[in-house]
C-alpha positions in Angstrom: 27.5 5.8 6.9 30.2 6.8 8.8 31.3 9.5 6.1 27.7 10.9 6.4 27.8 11.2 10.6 31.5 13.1 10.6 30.3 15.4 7.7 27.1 16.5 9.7 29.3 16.6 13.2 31.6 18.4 11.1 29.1 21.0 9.6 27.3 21.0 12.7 30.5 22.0 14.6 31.0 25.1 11.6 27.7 26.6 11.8 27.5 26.4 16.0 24.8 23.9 16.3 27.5 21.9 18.0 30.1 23.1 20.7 33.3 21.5 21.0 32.7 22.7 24.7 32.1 19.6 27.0 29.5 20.5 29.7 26.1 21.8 28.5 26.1 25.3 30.2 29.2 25.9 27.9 27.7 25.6 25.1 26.0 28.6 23.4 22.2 28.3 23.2 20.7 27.3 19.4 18.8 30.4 18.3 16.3 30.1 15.6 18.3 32.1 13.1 21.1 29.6 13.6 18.6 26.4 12.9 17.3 28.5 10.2 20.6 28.6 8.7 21.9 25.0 8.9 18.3 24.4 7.6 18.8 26.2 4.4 22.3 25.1 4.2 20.8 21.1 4.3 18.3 22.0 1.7 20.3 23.7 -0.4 23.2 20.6 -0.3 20.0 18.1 -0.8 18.5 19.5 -3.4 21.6 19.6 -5.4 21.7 15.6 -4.3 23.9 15.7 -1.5 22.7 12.8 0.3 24.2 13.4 3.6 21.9 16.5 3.6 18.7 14.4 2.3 19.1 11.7 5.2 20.0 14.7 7.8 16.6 16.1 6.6 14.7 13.1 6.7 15.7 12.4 10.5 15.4 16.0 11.2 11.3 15.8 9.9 11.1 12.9 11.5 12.2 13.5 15.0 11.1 17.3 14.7 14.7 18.1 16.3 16.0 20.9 14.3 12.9 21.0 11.8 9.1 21.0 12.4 7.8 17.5 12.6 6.1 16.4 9.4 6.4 12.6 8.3 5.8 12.8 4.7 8.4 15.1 4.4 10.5 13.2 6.5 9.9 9.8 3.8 10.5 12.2 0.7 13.8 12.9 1.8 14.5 9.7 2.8 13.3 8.4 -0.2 16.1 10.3 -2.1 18.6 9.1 0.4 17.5 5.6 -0.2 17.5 5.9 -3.5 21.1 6.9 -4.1 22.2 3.9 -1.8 22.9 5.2 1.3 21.2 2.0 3.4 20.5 4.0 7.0 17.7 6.2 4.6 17.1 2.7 3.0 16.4 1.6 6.6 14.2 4.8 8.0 12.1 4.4 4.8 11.3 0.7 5.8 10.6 2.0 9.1 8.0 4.3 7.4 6.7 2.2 5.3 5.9 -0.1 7.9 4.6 2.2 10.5 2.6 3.8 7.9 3.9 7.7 8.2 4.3 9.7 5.7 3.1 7.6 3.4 1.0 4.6 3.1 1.3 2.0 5.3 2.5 -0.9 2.8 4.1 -3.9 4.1 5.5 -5.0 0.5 7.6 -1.8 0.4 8.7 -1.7 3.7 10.3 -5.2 3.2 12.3 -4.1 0.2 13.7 -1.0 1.7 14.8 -3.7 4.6 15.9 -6.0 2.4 18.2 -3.1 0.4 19.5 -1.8 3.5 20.3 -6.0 5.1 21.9 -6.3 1.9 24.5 -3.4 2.3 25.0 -5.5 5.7 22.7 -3.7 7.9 21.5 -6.2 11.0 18.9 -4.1 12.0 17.3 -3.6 8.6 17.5 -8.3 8.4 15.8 -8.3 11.8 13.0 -5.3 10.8 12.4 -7.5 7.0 12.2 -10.8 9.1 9.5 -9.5 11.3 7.3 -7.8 8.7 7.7 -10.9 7.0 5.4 -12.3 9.3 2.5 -10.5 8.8 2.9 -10.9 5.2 1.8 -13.7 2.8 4.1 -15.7 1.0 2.8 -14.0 -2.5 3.5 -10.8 -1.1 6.9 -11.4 0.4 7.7 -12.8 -3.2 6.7 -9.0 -4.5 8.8 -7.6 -2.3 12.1 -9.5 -2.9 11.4 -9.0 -7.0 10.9 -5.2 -6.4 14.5 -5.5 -4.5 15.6 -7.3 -7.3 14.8 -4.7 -9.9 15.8 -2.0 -7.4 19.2 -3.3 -7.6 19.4 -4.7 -11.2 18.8 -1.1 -12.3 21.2 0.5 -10.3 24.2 -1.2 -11.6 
């Protein structure tokens, strides 16, 4: 996680998103070409798996700081995040899972994404799982821990 936050700070920095200066009217104003450019530059790296790019993307769309607002893209690129391991996209695609953008809302998935990203020793991700846990039946709460399971099991 911490890898992932000093390579964007660091690319960031590069491209001028992000001055070194330290009051705001020193730093230079973000033009649309410049977004444009880090945009591309994310999309490129993302597509070619880069999964620092794919969770930059996925908070970008989701926010809609630095990239139009749009949910569904915001879980697809969480979604490849998650699925290379990285456990903050594990968490965000909980979050969407639970608050139903982008996607369905499904309280089954949401609980495995939590569950992935409390297992890589994310608090907030045990706290999220426990709490749409109980809204959940006990069936479905089995589901979800088997579909973590698998998850796992076929990653390793």
């Amino acid at each position: 996680m911490l890898k992932i936050i000093i390579v964007t700070i660091g690319f960031l920095v590069v491209t001028g998103q992000v001055s070194t200066a330290q009051t705001p009217e020193e730093q230079p104003p973000v033009t649309t070409e410049s977004n444009e450019r880090v945009l591309e530059a994310l999309l490129r790296n993302a597509e070619h798996g880069d999964v620092g790019a794919q969770f930059s993307l996925g908070w970008r769309h989701a926010s809609g700081r630095g990239a139009p607002q749009d949910y569904a893209k915001a879980a697809h690129w969480y979604r490849k995040a998650a699925e290379q391991g990285n456990s903050a996209a594990q968490f965000d695609l909980g979050r969407v899972y639970y608050r139903g953008r982008g996607f369905t809302q499904d309280d089954v998935l949401a609980h495995m994404w939590f569950d992935l990203s409390a297992s890589a020793g994310d608090n907030r991700a045990r706290s999220r799982r426990d709490i749409v846990a109980r809204r959940m039946t006990q069936g479905k709460i089995v589901r979800a821990q088997r579909l973590a399971r698998e998850w796992t099991a076929d990653r390793q």
